[in-house]
C-alpha positions in Angstrom: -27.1 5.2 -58.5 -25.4 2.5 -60.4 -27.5 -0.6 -61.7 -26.7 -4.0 -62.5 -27.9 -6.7 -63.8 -27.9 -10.3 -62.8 -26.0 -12.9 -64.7 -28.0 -15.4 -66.3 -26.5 -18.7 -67.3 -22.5 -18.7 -68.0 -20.5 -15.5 -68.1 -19.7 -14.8 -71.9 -16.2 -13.4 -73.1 -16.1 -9.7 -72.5 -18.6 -9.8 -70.0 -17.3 -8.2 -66.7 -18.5 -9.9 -63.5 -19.3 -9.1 -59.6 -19.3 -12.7 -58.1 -20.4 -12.1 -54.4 -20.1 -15.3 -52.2 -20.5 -15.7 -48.2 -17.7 -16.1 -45.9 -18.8 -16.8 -42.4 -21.1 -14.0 -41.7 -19.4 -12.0 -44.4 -20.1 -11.3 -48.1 -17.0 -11.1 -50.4 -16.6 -10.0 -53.8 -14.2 -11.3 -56.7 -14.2 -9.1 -60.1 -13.9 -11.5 -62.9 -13.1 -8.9 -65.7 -12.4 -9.2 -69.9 -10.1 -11.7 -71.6 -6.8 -10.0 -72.7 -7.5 -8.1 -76.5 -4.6 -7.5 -77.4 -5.5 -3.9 -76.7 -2.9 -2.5 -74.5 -5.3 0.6 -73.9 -7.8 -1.6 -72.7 -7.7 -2.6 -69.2 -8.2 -6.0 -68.8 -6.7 -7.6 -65.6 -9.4 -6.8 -62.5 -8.1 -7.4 -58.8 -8.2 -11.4 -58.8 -8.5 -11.3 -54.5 -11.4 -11.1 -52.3 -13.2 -7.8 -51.3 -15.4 -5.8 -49.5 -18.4 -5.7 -51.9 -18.6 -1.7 -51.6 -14.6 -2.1 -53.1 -15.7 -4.5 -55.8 -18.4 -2.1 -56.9 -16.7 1.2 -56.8 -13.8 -0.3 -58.4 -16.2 -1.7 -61.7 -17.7 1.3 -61.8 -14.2 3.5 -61.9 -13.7 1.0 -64.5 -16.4 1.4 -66.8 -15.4 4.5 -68.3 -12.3 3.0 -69.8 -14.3 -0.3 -71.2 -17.0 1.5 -72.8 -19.4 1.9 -70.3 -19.8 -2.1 -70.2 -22.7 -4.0 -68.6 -21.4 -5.2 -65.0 -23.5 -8.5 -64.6 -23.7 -9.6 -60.8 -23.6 -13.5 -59.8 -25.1 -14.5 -56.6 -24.4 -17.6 -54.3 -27.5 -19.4 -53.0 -28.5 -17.3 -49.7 -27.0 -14.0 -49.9 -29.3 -10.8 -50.0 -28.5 -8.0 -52.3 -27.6 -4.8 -50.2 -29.4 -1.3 -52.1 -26.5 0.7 -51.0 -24.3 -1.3 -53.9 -26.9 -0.5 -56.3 -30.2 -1.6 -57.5 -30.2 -5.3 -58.8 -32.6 -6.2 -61.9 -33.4 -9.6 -62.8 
């Protein structure tokens, strides 16, 4: 099961992001992924448009082979529960 941590403070350059915010009775997800490198090997444009969660979170983790197993932080709005069948959340 994948894990992730929750983002604390700002988001810091390299950092790669799961921002989950409520839309009507629905949770969406934006990936906010790395600044460019330079790096052409490195893959650093994410989908920029709203997603199923599930999407967002299958998509960072086909991901994070090819960024060197990076730390996906998760950031919460006010209200929304975390779902285990994304993954398990620590604080």
């Amino acid at each position: 099961m994948a894990s992730y941590r929750r983002l604390e403070g700002k988001r810091e350059k390299g950092q790669v992001v799961v921002r989950l915010v409520q839309e009507g009775d629905d949770v969406k997800a934006f990936i906010i992924g790395l600044e460019e490198t330079g790096d052409p090997a490195e893959p650093t444009v994410y989908p920029s448009e709203e997603m199923d969660p599930e999407e967002a979170f299958r998509t960072v983790e086909n991901k994070r082979e090819m960024i060197g197993d990076a730390e996906v932080l998760v950031e919460m709005e006010v209200g929304i529960e975390w779902d285990p069948a994304w993954g398990e959340l620590k604080s």
